[in-house]
Every structure is written in structure tokens, then in C-alpha cells.
C-alpha positions in Angstrom: 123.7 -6.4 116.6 124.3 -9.5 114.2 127.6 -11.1 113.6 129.0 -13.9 112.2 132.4 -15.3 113.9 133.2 -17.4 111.2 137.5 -17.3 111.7 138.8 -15.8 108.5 141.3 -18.3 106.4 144.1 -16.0 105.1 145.9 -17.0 102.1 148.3 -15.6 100.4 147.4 -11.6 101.3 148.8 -8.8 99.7 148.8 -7.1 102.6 151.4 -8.1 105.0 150.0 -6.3 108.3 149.0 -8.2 111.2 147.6 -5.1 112.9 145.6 -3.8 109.5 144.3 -7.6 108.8 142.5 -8.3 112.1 141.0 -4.8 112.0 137.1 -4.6 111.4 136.6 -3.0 108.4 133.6 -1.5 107.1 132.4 -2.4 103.7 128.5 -0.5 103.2 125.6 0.5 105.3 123.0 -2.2 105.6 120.0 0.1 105.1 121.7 0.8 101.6 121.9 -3.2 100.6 118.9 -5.1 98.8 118.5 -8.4 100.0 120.1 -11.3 98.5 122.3 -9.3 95.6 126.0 -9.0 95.4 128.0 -6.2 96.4 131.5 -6.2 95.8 134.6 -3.8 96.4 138.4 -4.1 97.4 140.0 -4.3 100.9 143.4 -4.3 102.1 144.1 -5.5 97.9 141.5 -7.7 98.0 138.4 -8.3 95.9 135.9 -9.1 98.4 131.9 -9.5 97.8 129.3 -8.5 100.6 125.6 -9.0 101.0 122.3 -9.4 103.2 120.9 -12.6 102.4 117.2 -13.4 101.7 117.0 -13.8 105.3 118.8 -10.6 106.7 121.7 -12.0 108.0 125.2 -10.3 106.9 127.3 -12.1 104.9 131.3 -11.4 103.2 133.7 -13.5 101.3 136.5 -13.6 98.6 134.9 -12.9 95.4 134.7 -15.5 93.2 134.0 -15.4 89.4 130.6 -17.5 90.2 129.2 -14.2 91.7 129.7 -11.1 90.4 128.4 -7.3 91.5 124.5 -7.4 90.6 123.8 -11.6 91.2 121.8 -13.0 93.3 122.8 -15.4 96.4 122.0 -17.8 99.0 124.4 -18.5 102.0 125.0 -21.7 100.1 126.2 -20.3 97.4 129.3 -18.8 99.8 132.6 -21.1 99.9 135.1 -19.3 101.5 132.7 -16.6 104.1 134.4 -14.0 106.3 133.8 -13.0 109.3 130.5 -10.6 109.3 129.8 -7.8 111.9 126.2 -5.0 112.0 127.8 -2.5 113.6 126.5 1.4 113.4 124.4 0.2 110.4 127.5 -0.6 108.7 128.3 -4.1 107.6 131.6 -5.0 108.7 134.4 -7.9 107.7 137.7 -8.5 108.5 140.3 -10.7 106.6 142.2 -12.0 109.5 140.7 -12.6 113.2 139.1 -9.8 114.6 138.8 -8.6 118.0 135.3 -9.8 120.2 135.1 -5.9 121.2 133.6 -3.0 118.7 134.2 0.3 120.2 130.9 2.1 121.1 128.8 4.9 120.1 126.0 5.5 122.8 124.5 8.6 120.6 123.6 6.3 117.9 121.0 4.4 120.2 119.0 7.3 121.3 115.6 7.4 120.5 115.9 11.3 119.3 118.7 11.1 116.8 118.7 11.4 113.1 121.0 8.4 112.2 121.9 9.1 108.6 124.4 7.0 107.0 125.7 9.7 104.8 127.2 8.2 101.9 130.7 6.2 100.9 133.3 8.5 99.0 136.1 7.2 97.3 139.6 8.9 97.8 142.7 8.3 96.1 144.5 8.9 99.3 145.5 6.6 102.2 142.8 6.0 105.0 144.9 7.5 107.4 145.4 10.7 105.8 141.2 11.0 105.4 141.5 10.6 109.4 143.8 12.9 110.2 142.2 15.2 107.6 138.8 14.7 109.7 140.8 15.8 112.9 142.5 19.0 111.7 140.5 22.1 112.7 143.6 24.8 111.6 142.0 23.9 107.4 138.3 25.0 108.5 138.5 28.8 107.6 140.1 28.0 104.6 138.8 24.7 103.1 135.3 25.1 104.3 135.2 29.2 104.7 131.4 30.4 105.6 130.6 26.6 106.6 132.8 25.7 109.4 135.4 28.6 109.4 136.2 32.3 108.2 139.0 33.8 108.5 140.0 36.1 110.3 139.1 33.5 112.8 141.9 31.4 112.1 143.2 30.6 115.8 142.8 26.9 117.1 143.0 27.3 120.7 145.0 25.4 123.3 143.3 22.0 123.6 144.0 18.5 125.7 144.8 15.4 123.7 145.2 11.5 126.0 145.2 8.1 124.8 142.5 6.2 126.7 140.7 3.1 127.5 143.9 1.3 128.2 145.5 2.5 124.8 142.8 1.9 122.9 141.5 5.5 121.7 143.3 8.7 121.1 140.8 11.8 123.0 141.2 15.3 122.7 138.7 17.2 124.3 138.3 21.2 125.6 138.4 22.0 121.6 136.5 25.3 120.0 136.4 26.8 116.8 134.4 29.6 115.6 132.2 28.5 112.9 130.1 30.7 110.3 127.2 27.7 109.6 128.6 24.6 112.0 125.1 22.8 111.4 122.4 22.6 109.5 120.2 24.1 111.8 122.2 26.5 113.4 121.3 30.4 113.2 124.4 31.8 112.6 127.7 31.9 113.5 128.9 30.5 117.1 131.9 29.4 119.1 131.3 25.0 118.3 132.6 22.7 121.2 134.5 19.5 119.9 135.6 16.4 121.2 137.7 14.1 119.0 137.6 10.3 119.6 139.7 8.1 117.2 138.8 4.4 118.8 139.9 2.4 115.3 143.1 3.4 113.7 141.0 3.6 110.4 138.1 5.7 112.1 137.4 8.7 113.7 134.3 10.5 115.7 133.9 14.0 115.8 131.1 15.5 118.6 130.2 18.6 118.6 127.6 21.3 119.9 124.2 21.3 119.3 122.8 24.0 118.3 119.6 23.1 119.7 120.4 21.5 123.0 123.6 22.6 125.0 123.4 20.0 127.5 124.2 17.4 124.1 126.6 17.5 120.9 125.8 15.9 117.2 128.3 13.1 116.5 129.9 12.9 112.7 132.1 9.8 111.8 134.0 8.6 109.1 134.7 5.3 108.5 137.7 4.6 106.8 137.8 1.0 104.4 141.3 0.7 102.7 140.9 -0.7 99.4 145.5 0.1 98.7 147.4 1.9 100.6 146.4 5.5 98.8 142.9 4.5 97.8 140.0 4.8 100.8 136.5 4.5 100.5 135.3 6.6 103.2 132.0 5.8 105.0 129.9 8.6 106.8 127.5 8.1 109.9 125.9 11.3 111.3 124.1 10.6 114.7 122.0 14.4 114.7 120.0 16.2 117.2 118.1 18.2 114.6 114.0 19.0 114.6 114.4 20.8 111.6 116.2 19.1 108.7 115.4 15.7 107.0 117.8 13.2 106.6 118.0 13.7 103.0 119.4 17.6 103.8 121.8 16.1 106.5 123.0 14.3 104.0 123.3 16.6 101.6 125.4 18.9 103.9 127.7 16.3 105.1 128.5 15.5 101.5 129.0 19.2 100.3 131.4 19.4 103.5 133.6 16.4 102.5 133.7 17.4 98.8 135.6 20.3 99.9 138.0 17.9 101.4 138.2 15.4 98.4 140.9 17.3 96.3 142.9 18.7 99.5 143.1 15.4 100.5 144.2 13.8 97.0 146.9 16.2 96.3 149.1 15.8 99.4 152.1 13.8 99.0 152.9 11.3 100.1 149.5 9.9 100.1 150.5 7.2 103.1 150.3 8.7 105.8 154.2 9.4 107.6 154.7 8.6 111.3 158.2 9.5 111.5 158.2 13.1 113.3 161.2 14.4 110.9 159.0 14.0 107.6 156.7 16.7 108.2 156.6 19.6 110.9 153.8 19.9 112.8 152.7 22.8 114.6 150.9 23.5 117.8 147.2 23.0 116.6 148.6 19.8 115.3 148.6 17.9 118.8 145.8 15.5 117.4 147.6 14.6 114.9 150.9 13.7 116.7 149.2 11.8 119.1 147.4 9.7 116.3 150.6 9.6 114.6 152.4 8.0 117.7 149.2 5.9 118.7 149.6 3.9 114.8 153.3 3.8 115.8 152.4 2.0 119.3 150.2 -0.3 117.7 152.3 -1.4 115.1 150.4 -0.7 112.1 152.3 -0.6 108.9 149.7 -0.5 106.4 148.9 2.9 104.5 151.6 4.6 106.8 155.4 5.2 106.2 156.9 3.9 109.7 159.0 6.2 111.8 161.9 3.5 111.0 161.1 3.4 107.5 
């Protein structure tokens, strides 16, 4: 792991949140960066450039018209630098002062795995939404029928949801769907465990069973950057027990998965993400998403969400 703990200095910021500004974000996977060229996006409003220098250290700061997308740098060249974080491949930055802890991911450091950092989507939607979205098994026979649903399997069955780790992570667990094609390399349909982690209020983990070994599960993530409030770029890590497929078909299937999503999740209104339980009824499959809902309401977050008080 590499990080820099340079303490973000926070002008004037567009965005208002304590909560959303000392968050980690995530900004590109590291394999994916050429050394010593400019990358640059928006977070939380802010244009912010990213790069691995010469010497394959991480580096993030405001942009500045001296160094646009496509240049080339040297940490001397960076005046204002943010604070820098390696993290699950992904090159992380914060605009305020992040926390020392990064939430873990043990399946992503076994020697077995495909580790596939499975592309960044853009979403005109809140990053919230995209995480709920990601948690919501009642859309599979519908929104991804003969892949991870078919109706008339349709039923999502009684499950337990907790907040954990002294607050820190929403957990439901004892989940099962009936999928058509859950992986890659499964042969045929079968009834999929899940397990639901969300341990950043812009991220989520999804483990579920392997078709190869029942003793294990896969683990699919999304990574949520908000660029606004209703526009998310949405990083995917996929941490695979698979002896069949390359990483280039994991990929591939990941990526024909969330394209299904893409529209669902860009027509719903309101785009941020409500927390007050009047706004929109839930019903009983929904208990993930209540409990997320109240967990961004206990932690104060008012970024890409409309408050309960609102």
C-alpha cells in the first residue's frame, strides 16, 4: 500500500459536507495509469488532476491550467497536492482530511483470485443511488432476466441486515436469489448465496457463491466517485475465483451487467438519493436499503442525498 498524508488545504469548496469531504474517494485504477501523464476528472465539483509519477508514487491535486489531461509531470511540478491513497488498485484522494483507516478486503490478497478492475462508468445519477441500485436483488429478474434473474422467480427471501464494526458498515447476510447465469463460469442456473457489505457510504461489496468452490464466494464492488450530486463515475473491482475465464471476459460480463443498470439508474427521480422514509415506500425486500438509508442519516452525510429533515 502507498499513500501520501499530505493534509488537504480546503478553500472555498462547493461542496459544503464535512462527512462527504474527508471521505476517500476513488479517482482510477493504477494498473490503468501511464506513468508520469495527467489524468484529470471532477470530484465533489471539483476539477482535480491525478497521476503516477515517473517513479510510481501516487500523486492528486487541484488542477491547474499549467497541466492539463494528456501532459506530462514531475512531483515538482505539483503546488497544491492532495492527499494520495493505493488502495484495491485504485488511486484514492480526498479533499478534506481523511480517516488513517481503509476498510478491508481480504479476498483481494489471495494468491488465487482474478483481480480485474472492471472499468469506470459514468452515470448521471447520484452515487448513492448507484449503491443502493447495486444492493437491490427484487430488479434482477427483470433488469438482468437470463443473467442474474427470471421470472417467475421473483421472490427475495427473508434476509438479516446489522450495522457493524462499531457503526462503521451496513451487513446483510443469509441472502439467496435464484439466478439463470450468476457467473461466468457457472453451468446453469442455481440458488446464489449473497452477502452485502457497504463499509464507505459511497461504496458497496457484493460476495457471492462460487460456482467452483462452495467453501468461498467471488467479491464484485463498486466504487462510487461523485463528480455533483447526480453525476457518479462508478469504479468496478471484481476479486474472482474462476479457472476458466480471462480477465478480459470478466470484464466484459461485469460491464454488460451494469449497462443494464445505466438507464434504470438515470431515469429515477430524484436522482439524490432521499433518506426521509415518507418520500418513497419501501417494501420488505427493501431492508438493505432502509438500513443504508438510516446509516447516511446517522453519519450525517448530506451530499448527493435529500436529508430526512430536508
Amino acid at each position: 500500500m502507498r499513500r501520501s498524508r499530505v493534509r488537504a488545504v480546503t478553500p472555498t469548496s462547493k461542496c459544503a459536507d464535512p462527512v462527504a469531504l474527508n471521505l476517500w474517494h476513488p479517482l482510477g485504477a493504477v494498473v490503468e495509469l501511464a506513468p508520469g501523464t495527467v489524468h484529470e476528472t471532477l470530484l465533489l465539483e471539483e476539477p482535480v488532476s491525478y497521476g503516477v509519477s515517473a517513479d510510481g508514487a501516487l500523486h492528486a491535486w487541484r488542477t491547474t491550467p499549467a497541466m492539463r489531461a494528456g501532459a506530462m509531470f514531475s512531483p515538482a511540478d505539483i503546488a497544491n497536492p492532495l492527499p494520495t491513497t493505493d488502495q484495491l488498485g485504485y488511486l484514492w484522494t480526498s479533499l478534506g482530511t481523511p480517516p488513517e483507516e481503509f476498510f478491508e478486503l481480504p479476498e483481494f490478497h489471495e494468491p488465487d483470485r482474478h483481480n480485474v478492475w472492471a472499468g469506470s462508468v459514468g452515470v448521471h445519477t447520484s452515487a448513492p443511488r448507484a449503491v443502493e441500485n447495486f444492493l437491490d436483488m427484487g430488479h434482477f429478474p427483470y433488469v438482468h432476466s437470463g443473467y442474474l434473474g427470471i421470472e417467475p422467480h421473483t421472490e427475495v427471501k427473508e434476509y438479516a441486515v446489522d450495522v457493524i464494526n462499531r457503526g462503521r458498515e451496513v451487513l446483510a447476510t443469509e441472502c439467496e436469489f435464484f439466478q439463470p447465469l450468476g457467473a461466468l463460469n457457472a453451468d446453469g442456473g442455481m440458488l446464489m448465496g449473497y452477502v452485502y457489505r457497504v463499509p464507505h457510504p459511497y461504496c458497496a461489496i457484493l460476495y457471492k457463491s462460487s460456482p467452483i468452490d462452495e467453501s468461498r464466494m467471488d467479491a464484485i464492488t463498486i466504487f462510487c466517485q461523485p463528480m455533483n450530486e447526480v453525476t457518479t463515475r462508478a469504479h468496478m473491482l471484481l476479486s474472482m475465483l474462476d479457472d476458466v475465464n480471462d480477465d478480459r471476459l470478466l470484464k466484459a460480463f461485469q460491464l454488460l451487467i451494469f449497462a443494464q443498470d445505466k438507464p434504470i439508474l438515470e431515469n429515477q427521480q430524484p436522482k439524490r438519493l432521499p433518506l426521509g422514509s415518507t418520500v418513497e415506500t419501501p417494501v420488505r425486500s427493501d431492508k438493505t436499503s432502509i438500513a443504508y438509508r438510516r446509516w447516511l442519516s446517522e453519519l450525517g452525510l448530506t451530499y448527493c442525498v435529500i436529508p430526512a429533515d430536508a
